[in-house]
PyMOL CGO cylinders between C-alpha atoms (Angstrom):
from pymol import cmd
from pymol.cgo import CYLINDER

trace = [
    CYLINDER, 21.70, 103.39, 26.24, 20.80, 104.71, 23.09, 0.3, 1, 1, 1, 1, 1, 1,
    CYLINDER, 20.80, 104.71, 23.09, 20.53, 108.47, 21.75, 0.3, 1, 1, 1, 1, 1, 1,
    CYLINDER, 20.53, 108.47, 21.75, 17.07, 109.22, 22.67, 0.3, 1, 1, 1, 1, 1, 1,
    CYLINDER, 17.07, 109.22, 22.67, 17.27, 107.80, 26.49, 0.3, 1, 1, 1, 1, 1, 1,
    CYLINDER, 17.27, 107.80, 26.49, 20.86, 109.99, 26.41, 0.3, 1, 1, 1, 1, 1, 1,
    CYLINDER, 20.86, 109.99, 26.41, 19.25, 113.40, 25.82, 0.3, 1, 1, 1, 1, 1, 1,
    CYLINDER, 19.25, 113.40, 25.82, 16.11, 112.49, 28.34, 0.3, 1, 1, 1, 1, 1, 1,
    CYLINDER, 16.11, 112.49, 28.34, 18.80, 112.13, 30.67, 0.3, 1, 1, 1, 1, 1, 1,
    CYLINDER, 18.80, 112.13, 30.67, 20.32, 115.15, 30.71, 0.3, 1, 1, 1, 1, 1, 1,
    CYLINDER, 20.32, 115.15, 30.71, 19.37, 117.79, 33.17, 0.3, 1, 1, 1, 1, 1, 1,
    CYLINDER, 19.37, 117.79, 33.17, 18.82, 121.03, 31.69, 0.3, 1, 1, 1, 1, 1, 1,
    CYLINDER, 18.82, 121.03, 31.69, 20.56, 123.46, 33.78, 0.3, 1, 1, 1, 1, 1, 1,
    CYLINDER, 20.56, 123.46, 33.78, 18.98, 125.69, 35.84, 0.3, 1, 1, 1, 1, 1, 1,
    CYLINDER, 18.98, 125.69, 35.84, 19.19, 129.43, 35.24, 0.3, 1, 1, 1, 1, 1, 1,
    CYLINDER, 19.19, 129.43, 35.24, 21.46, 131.53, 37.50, 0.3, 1, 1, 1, 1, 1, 1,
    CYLINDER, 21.46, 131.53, 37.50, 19.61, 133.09, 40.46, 0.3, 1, 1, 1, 1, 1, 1,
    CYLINDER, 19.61, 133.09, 40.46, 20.05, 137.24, 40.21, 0.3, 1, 1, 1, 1, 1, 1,
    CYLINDER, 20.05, 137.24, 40.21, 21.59, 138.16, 42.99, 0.3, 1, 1, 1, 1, 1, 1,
    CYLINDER, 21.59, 138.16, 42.99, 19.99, 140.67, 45.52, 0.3, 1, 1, 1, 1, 1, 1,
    CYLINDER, 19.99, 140.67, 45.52, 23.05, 143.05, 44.77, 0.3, 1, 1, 1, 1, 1, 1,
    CYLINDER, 23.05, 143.05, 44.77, 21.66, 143.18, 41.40, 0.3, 1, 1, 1, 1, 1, 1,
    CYLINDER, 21.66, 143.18, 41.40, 18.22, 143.59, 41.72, 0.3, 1, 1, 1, 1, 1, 1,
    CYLINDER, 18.22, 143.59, 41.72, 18.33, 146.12, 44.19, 0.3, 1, 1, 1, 1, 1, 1,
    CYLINDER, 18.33, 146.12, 44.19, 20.89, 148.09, 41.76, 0.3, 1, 1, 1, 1, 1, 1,
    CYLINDER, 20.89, 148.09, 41.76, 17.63, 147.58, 39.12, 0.3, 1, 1, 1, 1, 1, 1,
    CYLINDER, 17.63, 147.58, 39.12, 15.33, 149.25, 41.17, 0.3, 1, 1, 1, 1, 1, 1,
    CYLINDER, 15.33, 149.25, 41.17, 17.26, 151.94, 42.04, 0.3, 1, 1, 1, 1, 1, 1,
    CYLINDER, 17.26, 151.94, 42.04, 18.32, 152.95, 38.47, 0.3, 1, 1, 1, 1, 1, 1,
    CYLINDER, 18.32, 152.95, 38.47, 14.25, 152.43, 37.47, 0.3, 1, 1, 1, 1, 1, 1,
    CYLINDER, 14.25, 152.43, 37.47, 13.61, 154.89, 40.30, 0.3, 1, 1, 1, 1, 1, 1,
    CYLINDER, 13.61, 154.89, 40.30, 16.50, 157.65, 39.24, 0.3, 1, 1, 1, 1, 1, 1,
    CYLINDER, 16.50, 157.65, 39.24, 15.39, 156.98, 35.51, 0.3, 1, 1, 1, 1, 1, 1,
    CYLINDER, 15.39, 156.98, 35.51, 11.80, 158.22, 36.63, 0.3, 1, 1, 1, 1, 1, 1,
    CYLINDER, 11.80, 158.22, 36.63, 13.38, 161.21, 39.25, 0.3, 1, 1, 1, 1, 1, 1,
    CYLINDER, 13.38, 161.21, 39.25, 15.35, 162.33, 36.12, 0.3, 1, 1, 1, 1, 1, 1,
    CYLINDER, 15.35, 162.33, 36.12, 11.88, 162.23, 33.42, 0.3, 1, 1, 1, 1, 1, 1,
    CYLINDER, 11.88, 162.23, 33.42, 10.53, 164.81, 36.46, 0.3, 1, 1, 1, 1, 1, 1,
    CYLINDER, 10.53, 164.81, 36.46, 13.29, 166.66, 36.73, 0.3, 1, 1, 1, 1, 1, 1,
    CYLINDER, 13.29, 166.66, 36.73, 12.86, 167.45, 33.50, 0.3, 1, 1, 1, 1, 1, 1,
    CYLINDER, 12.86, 167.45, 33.50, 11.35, 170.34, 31.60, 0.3, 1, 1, 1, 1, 1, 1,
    CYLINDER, 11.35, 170.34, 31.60, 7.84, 171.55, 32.89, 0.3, 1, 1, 1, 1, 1, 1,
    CYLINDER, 7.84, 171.55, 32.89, 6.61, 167.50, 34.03, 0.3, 1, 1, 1, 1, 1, 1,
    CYLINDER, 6.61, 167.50, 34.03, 6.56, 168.93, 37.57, 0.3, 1, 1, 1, 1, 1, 1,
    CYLINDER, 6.56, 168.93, 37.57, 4.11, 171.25, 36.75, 0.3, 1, 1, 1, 1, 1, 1,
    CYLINDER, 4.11, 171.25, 36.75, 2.15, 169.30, 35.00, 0.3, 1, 1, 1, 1, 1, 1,
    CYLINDER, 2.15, 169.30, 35.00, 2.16, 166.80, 37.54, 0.3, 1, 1, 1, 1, 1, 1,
    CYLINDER, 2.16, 166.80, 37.54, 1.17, 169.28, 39.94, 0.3, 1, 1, 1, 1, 1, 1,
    CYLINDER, 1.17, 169.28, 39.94, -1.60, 170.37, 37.80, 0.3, 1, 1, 1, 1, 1, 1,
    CYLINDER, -1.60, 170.37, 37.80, -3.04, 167.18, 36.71, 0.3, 1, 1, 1, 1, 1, 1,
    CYLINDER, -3.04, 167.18, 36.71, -2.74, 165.45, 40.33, 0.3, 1, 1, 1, 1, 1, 1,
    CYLINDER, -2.74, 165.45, 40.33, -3.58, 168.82, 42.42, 0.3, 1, 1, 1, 1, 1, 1,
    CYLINDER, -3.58, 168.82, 42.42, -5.44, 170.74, 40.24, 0.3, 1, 1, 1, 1, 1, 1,
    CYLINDER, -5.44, 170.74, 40.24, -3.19, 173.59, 40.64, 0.3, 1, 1, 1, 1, 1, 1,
    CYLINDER, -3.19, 173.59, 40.64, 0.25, 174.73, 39.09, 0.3, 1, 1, 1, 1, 1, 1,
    CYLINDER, 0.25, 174.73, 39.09, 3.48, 174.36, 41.26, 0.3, 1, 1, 1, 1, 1, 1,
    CYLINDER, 3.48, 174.36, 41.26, 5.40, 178.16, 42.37, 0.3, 1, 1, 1, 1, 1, 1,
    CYLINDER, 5.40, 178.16, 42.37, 8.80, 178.68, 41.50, 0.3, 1, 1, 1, 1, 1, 1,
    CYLINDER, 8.80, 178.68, 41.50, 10.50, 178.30, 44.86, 0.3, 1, 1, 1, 1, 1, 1,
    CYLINDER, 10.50, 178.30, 44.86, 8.72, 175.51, 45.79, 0.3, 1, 1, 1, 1, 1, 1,
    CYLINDER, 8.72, 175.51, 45.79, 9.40, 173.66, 42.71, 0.3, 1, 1, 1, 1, 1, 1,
    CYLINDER, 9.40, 173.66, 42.71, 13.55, 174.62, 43.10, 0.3, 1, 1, 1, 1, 1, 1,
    CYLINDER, 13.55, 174.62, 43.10, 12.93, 172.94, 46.52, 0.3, 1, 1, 1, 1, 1, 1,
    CYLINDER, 12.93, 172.94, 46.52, 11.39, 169.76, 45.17, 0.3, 1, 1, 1, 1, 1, 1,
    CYLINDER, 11.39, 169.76, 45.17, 14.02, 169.58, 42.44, 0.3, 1, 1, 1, 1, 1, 1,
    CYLINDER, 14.02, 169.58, 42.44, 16.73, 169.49, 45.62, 0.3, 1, 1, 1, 1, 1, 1,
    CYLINDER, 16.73, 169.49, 45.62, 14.59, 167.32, 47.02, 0.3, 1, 1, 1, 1, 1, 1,
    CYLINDER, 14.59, 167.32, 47.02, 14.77, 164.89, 43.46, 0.3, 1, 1, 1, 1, 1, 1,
    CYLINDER, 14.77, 164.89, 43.46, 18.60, 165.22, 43.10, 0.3, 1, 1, 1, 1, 1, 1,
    CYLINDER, 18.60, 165.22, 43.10, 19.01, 164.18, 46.73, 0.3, 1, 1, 1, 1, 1, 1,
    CYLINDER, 19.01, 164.18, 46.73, 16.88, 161.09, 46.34, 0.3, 1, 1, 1, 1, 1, 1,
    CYLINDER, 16.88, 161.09, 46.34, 19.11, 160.41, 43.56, 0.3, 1, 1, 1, 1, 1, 1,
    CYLINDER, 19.11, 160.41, 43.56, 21.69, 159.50, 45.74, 0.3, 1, 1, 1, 1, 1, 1,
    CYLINDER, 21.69, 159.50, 45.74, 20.27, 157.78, 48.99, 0.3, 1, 1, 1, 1, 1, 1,
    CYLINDER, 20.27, 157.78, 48.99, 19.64, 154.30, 49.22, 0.3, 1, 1, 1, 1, 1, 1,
    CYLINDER, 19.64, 154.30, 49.22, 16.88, 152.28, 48.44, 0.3, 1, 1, 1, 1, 1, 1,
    CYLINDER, 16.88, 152.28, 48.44, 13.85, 152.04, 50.70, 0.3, 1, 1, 1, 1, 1, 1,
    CYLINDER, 13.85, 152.04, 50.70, 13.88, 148.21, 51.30, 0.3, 1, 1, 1, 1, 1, 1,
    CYLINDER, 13.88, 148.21, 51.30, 11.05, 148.21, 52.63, 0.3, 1, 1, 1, 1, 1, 1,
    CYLINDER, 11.05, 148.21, 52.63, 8.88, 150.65, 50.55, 0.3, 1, 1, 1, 1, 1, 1,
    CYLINDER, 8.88, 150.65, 50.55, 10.29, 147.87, 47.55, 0.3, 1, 1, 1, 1, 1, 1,
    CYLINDER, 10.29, 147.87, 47.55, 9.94, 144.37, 49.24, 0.3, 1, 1, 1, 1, 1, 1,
    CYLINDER, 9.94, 144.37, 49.24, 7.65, 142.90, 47.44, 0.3, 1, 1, 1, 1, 1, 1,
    CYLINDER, 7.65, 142.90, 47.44, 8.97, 144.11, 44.48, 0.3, 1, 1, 1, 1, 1, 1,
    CYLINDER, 8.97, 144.11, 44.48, 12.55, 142.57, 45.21, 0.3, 1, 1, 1, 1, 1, 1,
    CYLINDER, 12.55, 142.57, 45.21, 10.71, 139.62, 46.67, 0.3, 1, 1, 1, 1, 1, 1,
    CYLINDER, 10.71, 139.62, 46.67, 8.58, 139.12, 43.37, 0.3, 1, 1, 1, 1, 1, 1,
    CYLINDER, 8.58, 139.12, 43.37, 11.66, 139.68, 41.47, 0.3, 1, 1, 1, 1, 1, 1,
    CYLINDER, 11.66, 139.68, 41.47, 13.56, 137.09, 43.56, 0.3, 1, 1, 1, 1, 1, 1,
    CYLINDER, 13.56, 137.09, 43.56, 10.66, 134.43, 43.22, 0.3, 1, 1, 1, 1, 1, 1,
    CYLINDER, 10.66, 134.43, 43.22, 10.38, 134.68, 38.98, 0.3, 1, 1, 1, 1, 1, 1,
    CYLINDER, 10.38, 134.68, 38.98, 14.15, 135.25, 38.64, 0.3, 1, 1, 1, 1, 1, 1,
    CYLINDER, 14.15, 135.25, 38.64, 13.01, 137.64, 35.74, 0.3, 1, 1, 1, 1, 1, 1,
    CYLINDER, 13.01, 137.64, 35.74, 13.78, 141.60, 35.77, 0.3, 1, 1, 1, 1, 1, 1,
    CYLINDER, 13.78, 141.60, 35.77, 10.50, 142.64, 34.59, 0.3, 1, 1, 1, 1, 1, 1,
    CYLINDER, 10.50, 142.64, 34.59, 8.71, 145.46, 36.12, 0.3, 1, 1, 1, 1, 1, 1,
    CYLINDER, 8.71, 145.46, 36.12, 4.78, 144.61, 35.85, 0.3, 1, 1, 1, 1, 1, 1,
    CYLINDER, 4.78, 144.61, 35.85, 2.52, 147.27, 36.00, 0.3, 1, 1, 1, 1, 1, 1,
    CYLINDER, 2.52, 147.27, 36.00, 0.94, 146.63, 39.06, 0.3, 1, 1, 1, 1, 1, 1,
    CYLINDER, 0.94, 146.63, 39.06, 4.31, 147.26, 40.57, 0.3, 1, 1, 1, 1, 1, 1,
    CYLINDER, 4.31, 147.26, 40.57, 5.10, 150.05, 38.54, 0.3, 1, 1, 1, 1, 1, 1,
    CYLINDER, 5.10, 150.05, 38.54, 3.43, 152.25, 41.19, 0.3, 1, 1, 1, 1, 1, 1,
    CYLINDER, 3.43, 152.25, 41.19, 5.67, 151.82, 43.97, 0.3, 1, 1, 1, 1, 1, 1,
    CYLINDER, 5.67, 151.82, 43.97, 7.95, 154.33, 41.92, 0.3, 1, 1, 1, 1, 1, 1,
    CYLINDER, 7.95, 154.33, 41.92, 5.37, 156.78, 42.05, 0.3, 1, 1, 1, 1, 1, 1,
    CYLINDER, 5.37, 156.78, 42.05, 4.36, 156.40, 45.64, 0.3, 1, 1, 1, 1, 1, 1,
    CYLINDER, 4.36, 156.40, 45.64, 7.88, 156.97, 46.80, 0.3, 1, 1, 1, 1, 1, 1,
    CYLINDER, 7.88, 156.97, 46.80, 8.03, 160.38, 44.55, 0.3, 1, 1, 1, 1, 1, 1,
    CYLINDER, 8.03, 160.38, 44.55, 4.42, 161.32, 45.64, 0.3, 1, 1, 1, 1, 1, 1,
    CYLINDER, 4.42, 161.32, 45.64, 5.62, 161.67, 48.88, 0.3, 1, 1, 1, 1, 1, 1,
    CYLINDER, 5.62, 161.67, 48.88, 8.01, 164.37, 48.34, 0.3, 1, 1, 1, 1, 1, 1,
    CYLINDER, 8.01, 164.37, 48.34, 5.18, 165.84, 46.09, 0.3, 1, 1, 1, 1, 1, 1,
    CYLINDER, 5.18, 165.84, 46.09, 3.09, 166.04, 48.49, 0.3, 1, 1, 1, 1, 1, 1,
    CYLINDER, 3.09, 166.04, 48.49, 5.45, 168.38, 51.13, 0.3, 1, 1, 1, 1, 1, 1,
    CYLINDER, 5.45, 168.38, 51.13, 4.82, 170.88, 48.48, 0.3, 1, 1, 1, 1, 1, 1,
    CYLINDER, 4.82, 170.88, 48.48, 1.22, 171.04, 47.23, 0.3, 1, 1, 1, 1, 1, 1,
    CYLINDER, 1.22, 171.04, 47.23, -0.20, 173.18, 49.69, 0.3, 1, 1, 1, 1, 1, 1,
]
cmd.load_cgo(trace, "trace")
């Protein structure tokens, strides 16, 4: 056997599957990264004004802040993120595309939406 037929016959190994552990622990810092960015300064209120047309009160907005901090600290929905997980899973690649990018949103939108009335 020379050289050549010697490297052909070498399998190249195969990346390392991420773990679920780890891909759910992804998602979940993603999500507190963007619960922090709204947490911060006025980008509640100008969520509230772009999205409802209307500025945010005080009191409501110190109740949607408690509301942030304590998703901070619960699980991760799952479910709201299976496909995500499941996409991440398939590719074995961490990326976040943009078409999944909104998932993040959706799960703060719902809190937003408790207080835009």
């Amino acid at each position: 056997m020379n050289l050549v037929e010697k490297n052909n016959s070498v399998e190249s190994p195969q990346l390392e599957k991420l773990p679920v552990e780890k891909i759910i622990d992804l998602v979940r810092q993603i999500r507190n990264d963007l619960v922090k960015d709204f947490m911060k300064g006025e980008n509640i209120q100008a969520w509230f004004i772009k999205n409802y047309d209307k500025p945010i009160s005080k009191i409501k907005r110190e109740f949607l802040i408690r509301d942030l901090q304590e998703l901070l600290i619960i699980p991760v929905d799952l479910v709201h993120y299976a496909s995500l997980i499941k996409e991440i899973m398939d590719t074995n690649t961490a990326n976040i595309s943009k078409g999944n990018e909104g998932l993040f949103y959706q799960e703060i939108e719902k809190l937003f939406e408790k207080y835009k009335y």
